[in-house]
N, C-alpha and C positions, 0 to 999 in steps of 0.2 A: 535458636535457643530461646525458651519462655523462662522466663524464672517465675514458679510457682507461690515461692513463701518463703520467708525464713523466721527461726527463729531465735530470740537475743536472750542469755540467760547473765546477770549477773550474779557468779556465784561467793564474790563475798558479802554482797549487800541483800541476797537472800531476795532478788527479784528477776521474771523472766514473762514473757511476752510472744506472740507469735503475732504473722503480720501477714496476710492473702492478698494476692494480686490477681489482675484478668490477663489478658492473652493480647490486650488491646492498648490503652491510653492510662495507663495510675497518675490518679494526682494525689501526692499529698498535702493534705488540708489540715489548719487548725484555726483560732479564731484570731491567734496573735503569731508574734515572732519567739523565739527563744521558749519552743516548744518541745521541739523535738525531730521535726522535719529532718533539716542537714544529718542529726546525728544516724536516722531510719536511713538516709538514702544514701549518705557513706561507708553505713556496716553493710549494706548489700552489695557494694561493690568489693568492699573490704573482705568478704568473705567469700569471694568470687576469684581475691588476689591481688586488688589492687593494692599500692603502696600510698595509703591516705597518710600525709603529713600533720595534717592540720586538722583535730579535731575538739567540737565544745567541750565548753568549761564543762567539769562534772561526769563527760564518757570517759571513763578510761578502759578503753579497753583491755589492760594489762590486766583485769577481773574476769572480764568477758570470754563467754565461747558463742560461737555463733553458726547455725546451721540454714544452712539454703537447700531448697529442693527446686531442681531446674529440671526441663524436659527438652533433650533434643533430641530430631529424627525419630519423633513419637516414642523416645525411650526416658522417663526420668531416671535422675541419679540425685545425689545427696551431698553434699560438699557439706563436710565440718570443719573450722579452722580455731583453732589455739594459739593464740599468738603467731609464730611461723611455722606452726606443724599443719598437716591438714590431712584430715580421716575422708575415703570415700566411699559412699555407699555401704555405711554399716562396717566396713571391713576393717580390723585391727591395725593394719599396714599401714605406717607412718610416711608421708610422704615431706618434704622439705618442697622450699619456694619454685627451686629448681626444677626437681622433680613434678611437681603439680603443675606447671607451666607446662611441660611437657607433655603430661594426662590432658591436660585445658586443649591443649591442641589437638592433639589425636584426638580428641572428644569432635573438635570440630572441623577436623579433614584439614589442618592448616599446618605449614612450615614457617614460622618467620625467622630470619634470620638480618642482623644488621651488622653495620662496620662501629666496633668500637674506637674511640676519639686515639686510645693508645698506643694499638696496635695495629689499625686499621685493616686488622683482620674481620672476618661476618663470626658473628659468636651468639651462641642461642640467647633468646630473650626470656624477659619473666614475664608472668600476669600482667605487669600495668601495661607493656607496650602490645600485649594482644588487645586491652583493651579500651585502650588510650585515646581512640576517634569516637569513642562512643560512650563515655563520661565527660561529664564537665562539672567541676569542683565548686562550689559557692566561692571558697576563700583562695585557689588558687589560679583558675582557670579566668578569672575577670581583672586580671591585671597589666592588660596589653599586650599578652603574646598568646595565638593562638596551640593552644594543648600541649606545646611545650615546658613551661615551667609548670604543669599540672601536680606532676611528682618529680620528686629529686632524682627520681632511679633514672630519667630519661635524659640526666647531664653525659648518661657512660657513653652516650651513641653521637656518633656524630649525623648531621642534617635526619633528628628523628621524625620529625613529623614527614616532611616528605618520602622518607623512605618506606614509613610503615603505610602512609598513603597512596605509595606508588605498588604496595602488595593487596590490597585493599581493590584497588583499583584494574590490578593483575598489567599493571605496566612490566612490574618486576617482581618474579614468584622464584619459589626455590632453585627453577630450573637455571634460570640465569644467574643467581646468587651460587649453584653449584658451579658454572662454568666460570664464575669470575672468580672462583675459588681454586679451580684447578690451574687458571691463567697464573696465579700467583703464587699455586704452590710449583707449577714449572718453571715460573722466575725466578723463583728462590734457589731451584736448581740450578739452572744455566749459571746464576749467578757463582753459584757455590761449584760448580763446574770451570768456569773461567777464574777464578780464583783460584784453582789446582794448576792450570795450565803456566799462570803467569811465576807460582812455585815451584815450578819443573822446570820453567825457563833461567829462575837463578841458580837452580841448582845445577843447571848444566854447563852454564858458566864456572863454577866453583869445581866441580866434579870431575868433569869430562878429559878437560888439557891432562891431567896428572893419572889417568888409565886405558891403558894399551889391553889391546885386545886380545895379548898372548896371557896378560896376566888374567884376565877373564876366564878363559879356555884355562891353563891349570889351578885356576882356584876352583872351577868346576870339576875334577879331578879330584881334588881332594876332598869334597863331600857332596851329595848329592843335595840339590836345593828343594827338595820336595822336601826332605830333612828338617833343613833350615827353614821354612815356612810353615810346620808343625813347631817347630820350637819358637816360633815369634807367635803363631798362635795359642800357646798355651802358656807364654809369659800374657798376654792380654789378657786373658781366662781369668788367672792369677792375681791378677789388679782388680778387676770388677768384683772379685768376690767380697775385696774390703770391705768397700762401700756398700754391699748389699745388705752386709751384715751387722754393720752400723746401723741403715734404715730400719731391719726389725728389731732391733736394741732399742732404739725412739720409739716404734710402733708400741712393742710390748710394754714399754713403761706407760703411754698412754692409757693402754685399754685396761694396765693393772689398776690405771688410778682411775677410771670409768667405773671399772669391775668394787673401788674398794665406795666408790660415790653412791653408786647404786644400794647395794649392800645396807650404808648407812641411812639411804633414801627408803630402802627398807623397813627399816625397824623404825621409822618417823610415821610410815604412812601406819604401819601398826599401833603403835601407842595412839597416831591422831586417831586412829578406831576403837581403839579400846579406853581414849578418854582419860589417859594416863597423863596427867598435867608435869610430873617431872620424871626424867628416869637418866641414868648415865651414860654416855658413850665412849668410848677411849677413840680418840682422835687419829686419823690413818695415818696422818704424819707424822706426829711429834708426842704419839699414845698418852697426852695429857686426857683427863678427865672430863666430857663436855657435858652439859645440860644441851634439855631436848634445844631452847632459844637459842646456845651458841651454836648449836650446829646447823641450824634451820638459817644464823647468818653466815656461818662458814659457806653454806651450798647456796647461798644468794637463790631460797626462798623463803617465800612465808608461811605465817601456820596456817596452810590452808589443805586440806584432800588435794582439790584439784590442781592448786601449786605443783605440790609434791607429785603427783603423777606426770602431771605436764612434764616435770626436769626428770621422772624415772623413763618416760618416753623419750626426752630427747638423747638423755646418757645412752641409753641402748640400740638408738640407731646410731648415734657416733661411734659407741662400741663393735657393731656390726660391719659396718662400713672400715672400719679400722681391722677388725678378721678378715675380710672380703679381700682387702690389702694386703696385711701378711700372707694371705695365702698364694696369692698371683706370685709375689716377692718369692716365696720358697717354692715357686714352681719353675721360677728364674733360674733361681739358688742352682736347684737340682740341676736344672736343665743343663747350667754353666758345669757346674762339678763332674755330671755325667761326659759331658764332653773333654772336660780334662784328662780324664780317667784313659776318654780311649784314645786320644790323640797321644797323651806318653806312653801306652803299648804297644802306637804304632812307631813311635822314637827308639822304645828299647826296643823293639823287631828289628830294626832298621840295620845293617852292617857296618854302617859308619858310624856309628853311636858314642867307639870307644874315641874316634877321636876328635868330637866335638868342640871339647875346648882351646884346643890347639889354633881351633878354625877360627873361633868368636870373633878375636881384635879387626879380622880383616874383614870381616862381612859385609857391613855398611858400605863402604864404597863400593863392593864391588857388583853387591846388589842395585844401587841405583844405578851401575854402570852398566847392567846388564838388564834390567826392567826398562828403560829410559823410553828408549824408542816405541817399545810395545806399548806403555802407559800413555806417553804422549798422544799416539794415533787415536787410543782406546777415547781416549778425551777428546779431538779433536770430532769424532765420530758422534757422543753423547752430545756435543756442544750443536754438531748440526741436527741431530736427531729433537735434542727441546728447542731450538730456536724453529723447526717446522713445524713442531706439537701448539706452539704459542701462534703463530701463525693462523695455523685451523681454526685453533680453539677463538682468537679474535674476529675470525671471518662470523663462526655461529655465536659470538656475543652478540656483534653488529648486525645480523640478519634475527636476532628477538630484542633487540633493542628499535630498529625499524616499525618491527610487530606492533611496542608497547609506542611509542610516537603516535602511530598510526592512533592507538586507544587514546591516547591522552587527547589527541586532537579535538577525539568526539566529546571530551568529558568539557575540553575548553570550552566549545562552542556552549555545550549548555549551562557553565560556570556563566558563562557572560549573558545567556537567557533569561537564568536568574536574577544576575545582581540588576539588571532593568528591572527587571519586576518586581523588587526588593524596593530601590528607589523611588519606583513609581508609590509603594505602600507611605514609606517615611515622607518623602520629598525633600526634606529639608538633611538629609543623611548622603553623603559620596563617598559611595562605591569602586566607582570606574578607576581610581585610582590605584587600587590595592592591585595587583596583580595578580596572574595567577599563576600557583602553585611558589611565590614566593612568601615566607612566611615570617616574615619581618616583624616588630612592634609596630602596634596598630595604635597609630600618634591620636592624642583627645585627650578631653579631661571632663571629669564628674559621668553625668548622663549618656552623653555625645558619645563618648568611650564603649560604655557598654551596648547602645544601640548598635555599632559597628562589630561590635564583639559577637550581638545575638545574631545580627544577620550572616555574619562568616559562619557561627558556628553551625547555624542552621540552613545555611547553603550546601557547608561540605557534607552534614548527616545525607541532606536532600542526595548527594552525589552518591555519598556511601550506599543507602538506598538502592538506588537506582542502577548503578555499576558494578556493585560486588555482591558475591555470588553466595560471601558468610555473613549471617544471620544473627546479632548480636541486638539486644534490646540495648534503647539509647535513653539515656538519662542525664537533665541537666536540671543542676541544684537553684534556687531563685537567685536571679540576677540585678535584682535592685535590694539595693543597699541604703542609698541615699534617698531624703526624700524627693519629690517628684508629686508636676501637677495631675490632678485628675485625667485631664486630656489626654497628656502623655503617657503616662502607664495604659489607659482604651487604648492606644493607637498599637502599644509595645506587645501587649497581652493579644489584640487581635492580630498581630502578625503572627504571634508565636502560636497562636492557634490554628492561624489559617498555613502556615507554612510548616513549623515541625511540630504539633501535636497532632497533624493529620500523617504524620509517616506512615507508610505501612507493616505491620507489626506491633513489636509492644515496645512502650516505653513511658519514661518517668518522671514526673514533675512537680515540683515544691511551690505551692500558691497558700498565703493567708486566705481565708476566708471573703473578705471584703474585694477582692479583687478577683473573685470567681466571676461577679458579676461582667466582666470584661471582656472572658472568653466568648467570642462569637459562634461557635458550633454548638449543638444540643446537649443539655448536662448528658444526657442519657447514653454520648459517647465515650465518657469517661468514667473509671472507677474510681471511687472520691473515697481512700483510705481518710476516715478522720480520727484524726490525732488530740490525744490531751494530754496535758502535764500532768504528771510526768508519764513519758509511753509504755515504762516498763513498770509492772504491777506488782505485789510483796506477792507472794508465794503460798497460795491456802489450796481449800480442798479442790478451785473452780481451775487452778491452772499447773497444780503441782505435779503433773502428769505429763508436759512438757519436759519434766526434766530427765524420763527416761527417753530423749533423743542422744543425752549426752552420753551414755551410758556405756559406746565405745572407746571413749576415756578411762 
């Protein structure tokens, strides 16, 4: 993946900006701090999906829209984000975080999948953790732990960094994430399998002493049990229907009050066009009188166009998605009801029909006294059948779990290649202590901290690199904060040149001006975005023409 450009529009402040990149090395450059850097190189990840916590005084996003144009597999596409909507490629089609994490992947030939901290089930992920080894934060990433506490979304998972590094690395890819998933949906089985068993064992302690097997035989006599097993399934039928029909009672009141938001989001986005400063509305709830301002805070937004569409976009996909639903529900519905229908035609066919209730009181007992044995084996048979399926299935875990050892092995050796080489650069910095692949707080303070921080982070790019097969441009925001002697920043800036601005591919980096002079490789390697206060410019005849990107809003 190249990312070509993007562009930043704020449209309440009535300013917007465009920003081109190479294929190869971006530096961003200004003359000082508190420029603009961080905020250029967080909205590009930011609109790529990441989940930025922390950002300058003065961006607020919550104005902004933002468009990237990126090329992968020689094909560009267009990624626009709104807050948590995101338009691709021109098209109207609203996508949510979810959904676009899923586009993000399929774009890039990838599954990931992780174990949440809760259920320690594998559950899809979103944008940050696809691209979570290949940012690194000014304000979150330099605080002793490596690209874990980056964003907050990555507390859901448990051991994330490793995990998304062990797919990265193709230790552990879908396939074995499917296999440890069927492992545990067959234990969930067995379990719930031996759980019948052991309630079939008290019930035949309770049951069994107190029926004789003559009273079996003529209670079979007096109705046929194919009968009776039609009428138990169509009291079931009968229950489910309740509850279905509750769920589209909730459904419908939803999408009526979607249907009345919108509506009202209507005639807002009209007057803001026709320039109507006040006009009345009767209120969907409680049909009082609103002015245009109460209702702009009844629908928590502002008076803004783009506001206003933003929340008409998002009502309508909730609204959608809420149809999408009732409809599955009343295809239930049917499905259930159709089946009622013919199973009590098959009851009144039936010749013992007239004397069914006669029969009810006794049924119970004498049905478990006569299913007992068949149920029992039926189970006994299931129980062996998943405990040989989990069997298998742990043999082909352990035979690609071997595979991925084998891989890691090689990735160690030249994990420990590096950190020598890394040492030798600093001298005065240890390494050999940190381990690998464990991802612990990285113990220091002031300087000493981030030096260890830069070399981790740009050991495992090195790795990613060189190991994995997906292709993401790596970007890491300036990493001095404090000051620091001359010496030391030459020594810090020529690692960072000679070890990850030299990756292969493209990627991203935030340098004041005065410390260009540091970098040891040729300017002529890098493309030197320069930047000025402020980066995004008022809105006239030279850039007003950016604004029809937006225009899919």
């Amino acid at each position: 993946m190249i990312i070509n450009s993007i562009i930043i529009y704020d449209y309440m402040n009535g300013k917007i900006n465009q920003f081109n990149f190479k294929s190869h090395t971006n530096i961003l450059v200004s003359e000082a701090n508190i420029v603009g850097k961080s905020s250029l190189m967080k909205s590009i990840y930011y609109c790529l999906g990441y989940s930025v916590k922390i950002w300058p005084q003065n961006w607020d996003i919550q104005n902004m829209m933002f468009q990237i144009k990126i090329t992968n597999q020689e094909r560009e596409h267009t990624v626009t984000r709104h807050k948590k909507l995101f338009y691709i490629d021109g098209r109207k089609i609203v996508l949510n975080e979810k959904e676009y994490s899923k586009w993000l992947q399929d774009l890039l030939n990838i599954e990931i999948k992780l174990k949440d901290k809760k259920g320690k089930f594998l559950s899809d992920v979103y944008a940050s953790e696809v691209l979570m080894p290949f940012y690194i934060d000014q304000d979150k990433s330099w605080d002793g732990y490596l690209y874990s506490k980056s964003s907050d979304s990555f507390a859901r998972y448990s051991n994330i960094v490793r995990n998304v590094l062990d797919f990265y690395f193709q230790i552990s890819d879908h396939f074995l994430n499917d296999l440890e998933l069927q492992k545990r949906v067959l234990e969930a089985e067995l379990s719930n399998i031996q759980k019948k068993i052991e309630a079939l064992t008290l019930l035949e302690s309770e049951y069994e002493p107190s029926l004789a097997a003559e009273t079996i035989i003529a209670n079979n006599d007096k109705i046929n049990s194919l009968t009776m097993k039609y009428l138990e399934k169509i009291n079931r039928l009968n229950n489910s229907v309740s509850p279905i029909n509750n769920e589209i009672i909730e459904i419908d009141s939803k999408i009526n009050e979607l249907s009345r938001d919108i509506s009202e989001l209507d005639k807002l986005k009209k007057s803001y066009k026709s320039r109507i400063s006040e006009i009345n509305y009767e209120c969907i709830h409680c049909n009082s009188k609103l002015t245009v301002d109460q209702s702009l805070t009844r629908l928590r937004v502002r008076n803004n166009l783009h506001e206003i569409e933003n929340q008409i976009n998002t009502n309508k996909y909730d609204r959608t998605k809420l149809e999408e639903q009732k409809r599955n529900i009343l295809l239930t519905k049917n499905s259930v009801i159709d089946t009622i229908s013919k199973t009590e035609g098959i009851v009144k066919e039936s010749k013992e029909f007239n004397s069914i209730e006669n029969y009810i009181e006794e049924q119970v007992n004498q049905k478990i006294a006569h299913n007992y044995l068949s149920v029992e084996q039926k189970l006994i048979n299931e129980q062996y059948e998943k405990t040989s399926s989990i069997k298998e299935v742990s043999k082909e875990i352990a035979k690609v779990k071997r595979l991925g050892a084998q891989k890691r092995s090689g990735i160690k050796k030249r994990y420990f290649e590096l950190i020598n080489e890394y040492e030798r650069h600093f001298e005065d910095v240890k390494l050999d202590d940190i381990e690998f692949y464990i991802f612990k707080e990285v113990k220091g303070s002031g300087m000493d901290s981030n030096k260890k921080l830069l070399a981790l982070y740009t050991l495992y790019s090195n790795l990613i690199s060189e190991f994995s097969k997906v292709k993401i441009p790596f970007a890491m925001d300036s990493f001095i904060k404090n000051e620091s002697s001359s010496e030391l920043r030459e020594k810090m800036f020529s690692f960072l040149s000679k070890y990850y601005l030299s990756i292969e591919g493209q990627s991203f980096f935030s340098i004041i001006k005065e410390n260009v002079k540091y970098l040891e490789q040729d300017e002529n390697e890098y493309h030197f975005v320069d930047l000025k206060k402020p980066i995004l410019k008022d809105i006239d005849e030279t850039n007003g023409h950016l604004i029809k990107a937006f225009d899919i809003l």
